[in-house]
C-alpha positions as CSV (number, residue, x, y, z in Angstrom):
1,X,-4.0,30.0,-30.6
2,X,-6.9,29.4,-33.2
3,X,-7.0,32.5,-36.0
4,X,-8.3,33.1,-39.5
5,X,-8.5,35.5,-41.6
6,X,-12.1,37.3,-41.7
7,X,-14.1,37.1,-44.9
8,X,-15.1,41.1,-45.5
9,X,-18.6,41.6,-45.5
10,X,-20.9,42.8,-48.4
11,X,-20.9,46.9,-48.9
12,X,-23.9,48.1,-46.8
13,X,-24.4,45.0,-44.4
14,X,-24.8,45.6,-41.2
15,X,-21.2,43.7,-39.3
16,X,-23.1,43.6,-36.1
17,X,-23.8,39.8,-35.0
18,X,-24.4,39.0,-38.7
19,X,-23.7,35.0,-38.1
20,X,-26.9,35.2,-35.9
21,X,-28.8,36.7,-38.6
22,X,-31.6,34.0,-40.5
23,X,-29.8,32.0,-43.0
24,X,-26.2,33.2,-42.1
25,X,-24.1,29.8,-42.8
26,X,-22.1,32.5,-45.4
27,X,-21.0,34.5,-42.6
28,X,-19.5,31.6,-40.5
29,X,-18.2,28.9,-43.5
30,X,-14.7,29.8,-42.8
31,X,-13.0,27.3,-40.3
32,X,-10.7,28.7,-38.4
33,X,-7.1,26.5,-37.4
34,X,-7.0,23.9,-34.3
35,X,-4.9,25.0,-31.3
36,X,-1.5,23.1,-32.2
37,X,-0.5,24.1,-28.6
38,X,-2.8,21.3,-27.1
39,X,-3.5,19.1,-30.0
40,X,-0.3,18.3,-31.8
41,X,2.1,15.5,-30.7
42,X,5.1,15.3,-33.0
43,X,8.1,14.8,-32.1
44,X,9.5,18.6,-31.1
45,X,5.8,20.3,-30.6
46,X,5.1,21.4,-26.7
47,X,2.0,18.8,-26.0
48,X,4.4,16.3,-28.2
49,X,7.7,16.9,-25.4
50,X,5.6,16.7,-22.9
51,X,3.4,13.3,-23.3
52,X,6.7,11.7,-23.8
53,X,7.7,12.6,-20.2
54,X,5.3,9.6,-19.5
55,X,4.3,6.3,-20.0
56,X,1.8,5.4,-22.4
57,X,0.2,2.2,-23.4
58,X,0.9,1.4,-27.2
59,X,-0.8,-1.9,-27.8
60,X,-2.4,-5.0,-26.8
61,X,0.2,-7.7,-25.6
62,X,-2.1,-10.0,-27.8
63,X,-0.9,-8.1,-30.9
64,X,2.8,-9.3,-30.5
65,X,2.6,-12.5,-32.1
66,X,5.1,-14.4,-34.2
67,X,5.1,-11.4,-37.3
68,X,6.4,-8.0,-35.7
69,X,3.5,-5.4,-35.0
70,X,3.2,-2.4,-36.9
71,X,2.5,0.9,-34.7
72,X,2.5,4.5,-34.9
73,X,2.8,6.9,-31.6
74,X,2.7,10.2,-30.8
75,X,3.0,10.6,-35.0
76,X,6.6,8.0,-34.8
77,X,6.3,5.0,-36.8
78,X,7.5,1.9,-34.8
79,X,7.6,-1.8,-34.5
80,X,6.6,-3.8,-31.4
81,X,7.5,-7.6,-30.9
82,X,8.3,-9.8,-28.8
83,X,11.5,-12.2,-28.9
84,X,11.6,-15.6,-28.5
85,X,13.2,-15.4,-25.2
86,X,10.2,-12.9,-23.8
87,X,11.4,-10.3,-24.0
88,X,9.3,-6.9,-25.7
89,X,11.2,-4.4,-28.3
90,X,9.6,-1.2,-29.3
91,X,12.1,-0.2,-31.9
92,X,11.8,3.1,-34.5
93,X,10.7,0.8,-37.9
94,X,12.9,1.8,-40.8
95,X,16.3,0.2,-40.2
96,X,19.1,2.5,-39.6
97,X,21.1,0.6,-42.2
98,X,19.1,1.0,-45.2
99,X,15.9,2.3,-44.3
100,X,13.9,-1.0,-44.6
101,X,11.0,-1.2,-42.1
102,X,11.0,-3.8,-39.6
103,X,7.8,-4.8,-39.8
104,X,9.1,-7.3,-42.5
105,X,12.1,-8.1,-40.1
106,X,12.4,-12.0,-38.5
107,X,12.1,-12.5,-35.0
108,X,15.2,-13.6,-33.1
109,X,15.7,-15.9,-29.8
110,X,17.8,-12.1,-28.9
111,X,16.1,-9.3,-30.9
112,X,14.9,-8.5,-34.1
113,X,16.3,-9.1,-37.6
114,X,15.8,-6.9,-41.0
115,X,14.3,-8.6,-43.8
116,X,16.4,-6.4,-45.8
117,X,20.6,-7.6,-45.6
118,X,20.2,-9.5,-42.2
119,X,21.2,-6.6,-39.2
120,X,20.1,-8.3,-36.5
121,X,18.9,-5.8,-33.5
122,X,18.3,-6.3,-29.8
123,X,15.7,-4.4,-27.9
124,X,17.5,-1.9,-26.4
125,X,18.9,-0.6,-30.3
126,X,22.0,-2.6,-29.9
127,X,23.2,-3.9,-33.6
128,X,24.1,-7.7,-32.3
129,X,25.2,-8.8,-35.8
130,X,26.2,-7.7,-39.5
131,X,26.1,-10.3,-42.0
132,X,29.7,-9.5,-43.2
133,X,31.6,-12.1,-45.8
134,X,33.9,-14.9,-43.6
135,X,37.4,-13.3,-42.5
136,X,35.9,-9.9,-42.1
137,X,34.2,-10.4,-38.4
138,X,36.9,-7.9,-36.6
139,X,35.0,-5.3,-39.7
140,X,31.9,-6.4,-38.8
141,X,32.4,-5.7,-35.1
142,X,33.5,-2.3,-35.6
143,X,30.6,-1.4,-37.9
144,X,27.8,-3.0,-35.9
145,X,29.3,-0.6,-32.3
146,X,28.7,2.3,-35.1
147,X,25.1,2.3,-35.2
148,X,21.8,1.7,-33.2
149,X,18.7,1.2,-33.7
150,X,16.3,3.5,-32.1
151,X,14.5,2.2,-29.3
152,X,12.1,2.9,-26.4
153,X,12.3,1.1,-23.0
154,X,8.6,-1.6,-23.0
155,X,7.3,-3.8,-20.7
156,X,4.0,-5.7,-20.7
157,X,1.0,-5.6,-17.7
158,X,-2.2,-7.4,-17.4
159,X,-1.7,-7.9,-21.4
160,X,-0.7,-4.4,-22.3
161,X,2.2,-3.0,-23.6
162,X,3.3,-0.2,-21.6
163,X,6.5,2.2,-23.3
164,X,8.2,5.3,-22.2
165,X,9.1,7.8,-25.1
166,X,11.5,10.7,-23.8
167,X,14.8,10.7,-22.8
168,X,16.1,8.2,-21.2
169,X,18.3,9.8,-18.4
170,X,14.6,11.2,-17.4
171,X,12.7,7.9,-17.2
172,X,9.6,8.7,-14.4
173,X,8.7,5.9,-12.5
174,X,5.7,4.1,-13.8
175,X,2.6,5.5,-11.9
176,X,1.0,2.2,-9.8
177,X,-2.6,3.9,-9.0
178,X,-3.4,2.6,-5.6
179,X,-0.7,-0.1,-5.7
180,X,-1.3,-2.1,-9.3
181,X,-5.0,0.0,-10.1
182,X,-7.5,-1.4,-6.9
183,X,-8.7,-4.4,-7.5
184,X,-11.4,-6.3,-5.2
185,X,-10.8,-9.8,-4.8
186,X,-12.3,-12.2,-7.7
187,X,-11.9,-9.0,-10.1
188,X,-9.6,-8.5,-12.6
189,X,-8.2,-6.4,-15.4
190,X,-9.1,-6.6,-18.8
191,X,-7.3,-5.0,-21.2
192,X,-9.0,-3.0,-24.8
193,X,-7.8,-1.1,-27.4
194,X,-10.2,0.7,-29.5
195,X,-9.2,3.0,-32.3
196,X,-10.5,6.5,-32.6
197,X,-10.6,8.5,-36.1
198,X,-9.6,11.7,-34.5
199,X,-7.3,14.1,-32.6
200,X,-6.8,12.7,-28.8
201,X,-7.8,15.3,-27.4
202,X,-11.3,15.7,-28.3
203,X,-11.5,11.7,-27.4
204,X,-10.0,12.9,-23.7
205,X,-12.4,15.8,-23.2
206,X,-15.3,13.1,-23.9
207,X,-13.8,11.4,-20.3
208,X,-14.2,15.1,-18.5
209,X,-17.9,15.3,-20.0
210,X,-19.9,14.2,-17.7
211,X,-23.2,15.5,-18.8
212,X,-23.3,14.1,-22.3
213,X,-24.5,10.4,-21.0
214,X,-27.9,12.0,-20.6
215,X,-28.3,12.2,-24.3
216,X,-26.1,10.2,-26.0
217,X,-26.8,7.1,-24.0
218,X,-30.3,7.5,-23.3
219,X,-32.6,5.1,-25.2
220,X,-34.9,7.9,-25.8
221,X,-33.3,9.2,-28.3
222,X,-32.9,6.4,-30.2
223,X,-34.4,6.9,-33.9
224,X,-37.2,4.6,-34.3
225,X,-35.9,2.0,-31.6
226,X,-33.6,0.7,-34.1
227,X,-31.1,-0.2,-31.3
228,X,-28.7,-2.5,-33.5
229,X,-27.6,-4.6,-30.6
230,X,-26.5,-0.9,-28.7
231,X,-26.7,-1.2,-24.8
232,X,-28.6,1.8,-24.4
233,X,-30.6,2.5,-21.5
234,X,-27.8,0.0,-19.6
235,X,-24.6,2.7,-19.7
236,X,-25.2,3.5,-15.9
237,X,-29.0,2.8,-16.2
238,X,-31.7,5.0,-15.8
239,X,-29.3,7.0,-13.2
240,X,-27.3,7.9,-15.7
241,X,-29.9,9.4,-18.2
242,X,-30.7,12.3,-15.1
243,X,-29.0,15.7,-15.6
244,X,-26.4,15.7,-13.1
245,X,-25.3,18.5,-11.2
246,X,-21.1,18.8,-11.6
247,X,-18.7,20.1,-9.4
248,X,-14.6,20.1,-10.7
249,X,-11.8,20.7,-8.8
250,X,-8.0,20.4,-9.6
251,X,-6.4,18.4,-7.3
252,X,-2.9,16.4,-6.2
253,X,-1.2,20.0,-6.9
254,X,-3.2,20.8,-10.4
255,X,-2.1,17.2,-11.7
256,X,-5.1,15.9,-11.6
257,X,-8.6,16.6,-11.6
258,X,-11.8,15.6,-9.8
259,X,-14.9,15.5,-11.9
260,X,-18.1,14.9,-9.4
261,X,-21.6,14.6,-10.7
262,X,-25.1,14.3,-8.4
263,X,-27.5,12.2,-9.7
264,X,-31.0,11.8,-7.8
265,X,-31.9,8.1,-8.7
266,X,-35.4,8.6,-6.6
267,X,-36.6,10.2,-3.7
268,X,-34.7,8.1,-1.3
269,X,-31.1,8.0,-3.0
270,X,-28.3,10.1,-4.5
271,X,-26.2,8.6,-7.1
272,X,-22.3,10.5,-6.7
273,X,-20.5,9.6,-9.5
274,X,-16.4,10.7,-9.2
275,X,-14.4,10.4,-12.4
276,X,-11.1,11.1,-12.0
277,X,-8.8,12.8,-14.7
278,X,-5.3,12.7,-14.7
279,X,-2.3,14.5,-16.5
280,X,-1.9,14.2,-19.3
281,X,-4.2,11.2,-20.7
282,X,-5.4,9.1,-18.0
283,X,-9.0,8.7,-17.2
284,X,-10.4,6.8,-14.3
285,X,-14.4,6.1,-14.1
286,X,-16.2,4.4,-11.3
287,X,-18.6,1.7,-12.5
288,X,-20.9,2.3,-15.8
289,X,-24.2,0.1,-14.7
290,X,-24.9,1.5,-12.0
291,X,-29.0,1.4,-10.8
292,X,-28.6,3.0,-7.5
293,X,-30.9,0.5,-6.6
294,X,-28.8,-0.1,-2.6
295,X,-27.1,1.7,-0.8
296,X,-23.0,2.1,-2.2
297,X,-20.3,3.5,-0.6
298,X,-16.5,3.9,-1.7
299,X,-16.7,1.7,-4.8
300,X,-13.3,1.6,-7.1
301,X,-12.6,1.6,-10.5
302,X,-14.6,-0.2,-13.4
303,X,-12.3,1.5,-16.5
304,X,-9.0,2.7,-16.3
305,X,-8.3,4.1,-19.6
306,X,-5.2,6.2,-21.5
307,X,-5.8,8.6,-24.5
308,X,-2.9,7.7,-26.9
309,X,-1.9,9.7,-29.5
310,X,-1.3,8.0,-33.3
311,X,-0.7,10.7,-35.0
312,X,-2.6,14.4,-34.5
313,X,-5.5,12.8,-37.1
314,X,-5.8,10.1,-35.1
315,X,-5.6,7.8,-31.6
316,X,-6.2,5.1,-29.3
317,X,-8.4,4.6,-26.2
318,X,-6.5,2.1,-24.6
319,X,-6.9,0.9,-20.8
320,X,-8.6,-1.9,-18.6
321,X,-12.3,-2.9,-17.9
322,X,-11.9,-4.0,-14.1
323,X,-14.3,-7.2,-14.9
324,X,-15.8,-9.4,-11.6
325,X,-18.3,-9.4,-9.0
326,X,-16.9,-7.2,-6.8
327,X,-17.5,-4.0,-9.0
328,X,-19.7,-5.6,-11.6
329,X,-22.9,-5.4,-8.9
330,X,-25.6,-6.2,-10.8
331,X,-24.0,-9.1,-13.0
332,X,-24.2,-7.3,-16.2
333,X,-20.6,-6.8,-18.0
334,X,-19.7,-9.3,-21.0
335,X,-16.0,-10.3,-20.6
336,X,-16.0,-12.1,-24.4
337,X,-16.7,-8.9,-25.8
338,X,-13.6,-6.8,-24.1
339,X,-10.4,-6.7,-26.4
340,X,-9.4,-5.6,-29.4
341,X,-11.4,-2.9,-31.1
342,X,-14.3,-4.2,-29.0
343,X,-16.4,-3.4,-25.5
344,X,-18.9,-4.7,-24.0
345,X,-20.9,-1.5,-22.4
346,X,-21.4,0.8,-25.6
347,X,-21.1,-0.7,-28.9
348,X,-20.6,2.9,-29.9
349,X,-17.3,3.5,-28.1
350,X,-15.5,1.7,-31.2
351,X,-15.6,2.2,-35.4
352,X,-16.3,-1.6,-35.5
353,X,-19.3,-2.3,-34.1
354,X,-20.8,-6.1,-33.1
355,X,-18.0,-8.0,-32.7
356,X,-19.8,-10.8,-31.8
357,X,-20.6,-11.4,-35.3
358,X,-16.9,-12.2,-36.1
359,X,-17.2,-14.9,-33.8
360,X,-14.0,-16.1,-32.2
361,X,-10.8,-14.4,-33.8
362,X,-6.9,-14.3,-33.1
363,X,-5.5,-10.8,-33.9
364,X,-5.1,-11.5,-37.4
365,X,-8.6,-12.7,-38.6
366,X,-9.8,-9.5,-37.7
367,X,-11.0,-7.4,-40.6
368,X,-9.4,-4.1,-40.8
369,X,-10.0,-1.1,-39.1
370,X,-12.1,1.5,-40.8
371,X,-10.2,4.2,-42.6
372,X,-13.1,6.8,-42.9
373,X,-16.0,6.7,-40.1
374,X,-18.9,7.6,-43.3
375,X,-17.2,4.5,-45.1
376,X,-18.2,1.7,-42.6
377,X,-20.7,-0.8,-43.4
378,X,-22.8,-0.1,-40.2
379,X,-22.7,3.8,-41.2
380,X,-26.6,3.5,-41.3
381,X,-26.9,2.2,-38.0
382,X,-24.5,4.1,-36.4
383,X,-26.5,6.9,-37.3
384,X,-29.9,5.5,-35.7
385,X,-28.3,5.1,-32.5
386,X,-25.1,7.2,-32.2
387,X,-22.6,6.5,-29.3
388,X,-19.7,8.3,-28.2
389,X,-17.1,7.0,-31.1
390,X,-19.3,8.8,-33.3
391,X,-19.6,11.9,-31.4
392,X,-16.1,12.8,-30.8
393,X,-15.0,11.7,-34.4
394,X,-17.7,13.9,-36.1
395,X,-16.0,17.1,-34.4
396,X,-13.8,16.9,-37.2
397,X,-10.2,14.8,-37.5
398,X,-9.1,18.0,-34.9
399,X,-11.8,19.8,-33.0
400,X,-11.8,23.5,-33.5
401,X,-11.8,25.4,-29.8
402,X,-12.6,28.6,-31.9
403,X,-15.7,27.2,-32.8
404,X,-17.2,26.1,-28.9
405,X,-20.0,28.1,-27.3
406,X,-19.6,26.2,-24.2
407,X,-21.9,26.1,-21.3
408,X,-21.8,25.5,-17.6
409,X,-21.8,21.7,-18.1
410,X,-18.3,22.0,-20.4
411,X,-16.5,23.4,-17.3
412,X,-14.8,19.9,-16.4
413,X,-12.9,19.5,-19.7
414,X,-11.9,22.9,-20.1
415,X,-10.6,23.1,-16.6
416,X,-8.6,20.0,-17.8
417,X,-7.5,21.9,-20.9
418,X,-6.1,24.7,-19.3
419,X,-4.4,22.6,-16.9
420,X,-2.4,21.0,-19.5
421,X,-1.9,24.4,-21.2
422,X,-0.3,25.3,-18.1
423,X,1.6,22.4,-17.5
424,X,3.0,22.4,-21.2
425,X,4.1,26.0,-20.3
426,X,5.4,25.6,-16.9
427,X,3.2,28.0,-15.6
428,X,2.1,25.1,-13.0
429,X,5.8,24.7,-11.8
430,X,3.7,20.8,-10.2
431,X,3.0,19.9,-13.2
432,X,6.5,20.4,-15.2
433,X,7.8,16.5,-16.0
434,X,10.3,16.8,-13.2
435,X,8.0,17.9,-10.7
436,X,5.5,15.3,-11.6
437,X,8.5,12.2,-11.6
438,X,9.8,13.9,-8.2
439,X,5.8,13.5,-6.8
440,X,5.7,9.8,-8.0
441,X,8.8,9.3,-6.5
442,X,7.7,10.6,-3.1
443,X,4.8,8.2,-3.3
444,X,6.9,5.3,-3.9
445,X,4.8,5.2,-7.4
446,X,2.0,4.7,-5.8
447,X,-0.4,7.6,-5.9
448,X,-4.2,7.5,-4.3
449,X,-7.3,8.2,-6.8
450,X,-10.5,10.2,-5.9
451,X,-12.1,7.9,-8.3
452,X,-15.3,6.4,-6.8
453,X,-19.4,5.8,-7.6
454,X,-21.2,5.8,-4.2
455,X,-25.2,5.8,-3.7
456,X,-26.1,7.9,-1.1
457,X,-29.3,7.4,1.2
458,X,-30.2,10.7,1.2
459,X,-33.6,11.8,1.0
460,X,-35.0,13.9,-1.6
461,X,-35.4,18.0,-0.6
462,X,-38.9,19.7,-0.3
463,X,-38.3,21.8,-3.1
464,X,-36.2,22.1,-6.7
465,X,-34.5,25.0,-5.2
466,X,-33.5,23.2,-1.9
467,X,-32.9,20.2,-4.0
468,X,-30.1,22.1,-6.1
469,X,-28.3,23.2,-3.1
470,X,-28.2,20.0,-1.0
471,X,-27.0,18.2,-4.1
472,X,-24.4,20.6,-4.3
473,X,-23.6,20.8,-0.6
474,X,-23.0,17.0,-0.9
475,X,-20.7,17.4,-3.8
476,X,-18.5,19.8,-1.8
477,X,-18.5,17.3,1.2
478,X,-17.7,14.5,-0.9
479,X,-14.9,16.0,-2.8
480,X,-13.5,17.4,0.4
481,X,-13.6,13.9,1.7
482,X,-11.9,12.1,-1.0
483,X,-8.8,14.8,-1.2
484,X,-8.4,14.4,2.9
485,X,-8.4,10.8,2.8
486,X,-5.4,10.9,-0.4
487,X,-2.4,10.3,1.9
488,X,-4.1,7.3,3.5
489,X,-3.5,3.7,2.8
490,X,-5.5,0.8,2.0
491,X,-7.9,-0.3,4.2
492,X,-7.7,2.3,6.7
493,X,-8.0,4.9,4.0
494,X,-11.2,2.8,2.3
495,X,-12.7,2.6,6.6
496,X,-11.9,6.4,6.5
497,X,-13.7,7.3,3.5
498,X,-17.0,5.1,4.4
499,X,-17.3,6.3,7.7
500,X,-17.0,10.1,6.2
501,X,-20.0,9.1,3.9
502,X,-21.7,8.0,7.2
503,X,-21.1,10.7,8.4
504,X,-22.5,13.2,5.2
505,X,-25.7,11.0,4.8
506,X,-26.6,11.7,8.7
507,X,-25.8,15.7,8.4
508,X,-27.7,15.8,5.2
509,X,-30.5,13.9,6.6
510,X,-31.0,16.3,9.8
């Protein structure tokens, strides 16, 4: 757990609350250490063992071009790359021969060969050929059955490349949310990747922090309306910018967790907002524009996103925009500018901001990715009109926990941090990796989400206090719904659902 050593105070001062004292930054300049228990990902560390339990995106499919790609996971530098008979390879990078990364290597119709003396390796580690001299193949043979490369089993989906880092004997099943992530007809998914400069974790509480929206993305604050292209005032409109009230509850056995936020759009209308976070790095967040302007019930997921650990300095925010009329209401979302270190809802979510002014790119004609946040170009503007990439990174490379003075509005992401403290542990027996493949497997890989935005016709209470508890009373209902209709399927599960939010609007409304 965080400690440091305390600095002793001078002879005749008063120990007593002296940090709160008028120009007290002496008695609180020493920073104490980050809590390695959650934050650190090695190879060998408890959070590291237990992220590789699962599957993780790693990159874009658009980054495996005719060059291998360069990566580094969970602090393991790799190589991605797909051969020339389709096939993806995620193989360790320095060659097991000599050490040589593969990055330089030459892509094969079978595998992947070093640049180095010629080993030529398939994706599964395999050495499929050593450039021994003519008459020495039966030597050859026996040393290529010697070694193997180090490899980790990849697949691609929907233009992301999707690996699973533990052992092998232990493989999970691949979790298909709601059978291949809900998707309304004439939608699809569009897959990101944006790099953070900063420990993963502090990038995951962000998902869990439902309150921040009402002043990070509120055009308001703003310094001197210079807006530099940022879509304030559009993340979730003018909804979004209310204080919500919040209500989390672990769910789905302390595996997941259900993060619901009440919104009064106007007199008439609730806006419920569910965000759904789930073990260890997966988000899920119901649509971002919303206006509340009509009446909304049951609608699916608009970002589906997975906190990937480079290395425990750095990460990747890596998922899907679900793009299309059917959860894009109001006609809003830009599908151009969703990709590679690019969004289209926040141009603060990423360290490069405008893309648009690159005009169109393949994966190498983009310039490189900022080393150090107070180095970029747009520094300036980034600082009239912060968004969330600049919050989280500022916390430092690794947020200090010893630091927080949290308030009732932090509860969501430090219910999540002490459910992965528990599940790193085993003191949540559910949540252990073999409980959690075992639950998948029961599903058939298919588990349900509480994820959902709904706009409630609810009118508004006679009084701030009455106000407060109906809001709450609604969250209750609502999350109570969701987790009773998780074993359902489909369309009767969606009918279920709807009808239940009938059914709350009516009891509210009496």
């Amino acid at each position: 757990m965080d400690t440091f050593e305390k600095k002793s105070a001078p002879v005749g001062f008063d120990n007593a609350k002296k940090h709160l004292q008028p120009y007290s930054g002496y008695y609180s300049n020493q920073v104490p250490l980050h809590d390695p228990e959650l934050t650190e990902t090695d190879p060998g560390t408890p959070m590291g063992e237990y992220m590789r339990s699962f599957w993780h995106p790693v990159c874009m499919s658009i980054e495996l071009t005719d060059t291998p790609r360069f990566l580094k996971i969970l602090g393991e530098e790799l190589v991605a790359f797909r051969d020339k008979s389709g096939r993806v390879g995620l193989l360790h990078a320095h060659c097991v021969h000599r050490g040589a990364s593969l990055e330089y290597g030459s892509i094969q119709e079978r595998g992947i060969m070093c640049c180095y003396h010629g080993m030529v390796f398939d994706v599964d580690g395999a050495c499929l050929h050593v450039p021994y001299p003519k008459g020495e193949e039966k030597e050859a043979e026996k040393f290529a059955c010697s070694i193997r490369q180090g490899a980790y089993k990849a697949f691609e989906r929907h233009g992301l490349v999707f690996a699973y880092m533990g052992p092998p004997e232990k493989e999970p099943p691949f979790p298909e949310w709601e059978g291949n992530f809900t998707v309304a007809e004439g939608d699809e998914l569009v897959p990101y990747s944006n790099f953070q400069h900063c420990n993963w974790l502090q990038v995951q509480d962000n998902a869990a922090d439902n309150y921040h929206p009402t002043a990070l993305h509120a055009g308001k604050n703003v310094v001197g309306g210079n807006y530099q292209g940022t879509t304030f005032d559009e993340v979730g409109a003018a909804s979004m910018e209310v204080a919500p009230d919040m209500l989390f509850v672990p769910i789905q056995n302390g595996r997941t967790l259900a993060c619901a936020g009440a919104r009064r759009v106007n007199k008439d209308r609730l806006f419920v907002r569910v965000q759904h976070q789930v073990m260890p790095n997966l988000s899920l967040h119901a649509y971002t524009s919303e206006d509340g302007s009509a009446k909304k019930h049951f609608s699916r997921f608009h970002i589906i996103r997975w906190t990937v650990p480079v290395d425990n300095e750095n990460s990747k925010m890596i998922g899907w925009r679900v793009m299309g009329p059917g959860i894009d209401t109001r006609g809003i979302c830009d599908k151009s500018l969703v990709g590679y270190e690019s969004i289209d809802f926040l141009e603060g979510q990423v360290a490069m901001r405008r893309p648009e002014r690159f005009g169109k790119y393949t994966i190498d004609d983009l310039p490189p990715i900022p080393s150090n946040h107070r180095e970029r170009a747009n520094y300036k503007d980034a600082q009239y009109a912060p968004g969330d990439y600049e919050a989280i990174i500022s916390q430092r490379p690794i947020a200090i926990h010893a630091l927080e003075h949290p308030t009732k509005f932090d509860a969501g992401l430090y219910a999540f941090r002490k459910m992965l403290r528990d599940a790193v542990r085993g003191t949540n027996p559910e949540a252990t990796p073999e409980k959690y493949a075992e639950w998948l497997r029961d599903l058939g890989g298919e588990p349900n989400s509480v994820c959902c935005g709904n706009v409630l016709e609810i009118p508004e209470a006679e009084t701030v206090e009455q106000e407060v508890v109906q809001r709450r009373k609604v969250l209750r209902q609502m999350v109570s719904l969701l987790t009773e209709s998780i074993d359902k399927k489909g369309q009767a599960r969606a009918d279920f659902v709807r009808g239940g939010m009938d059914a709350i609007e009516k009891s509210i409304g009496e």
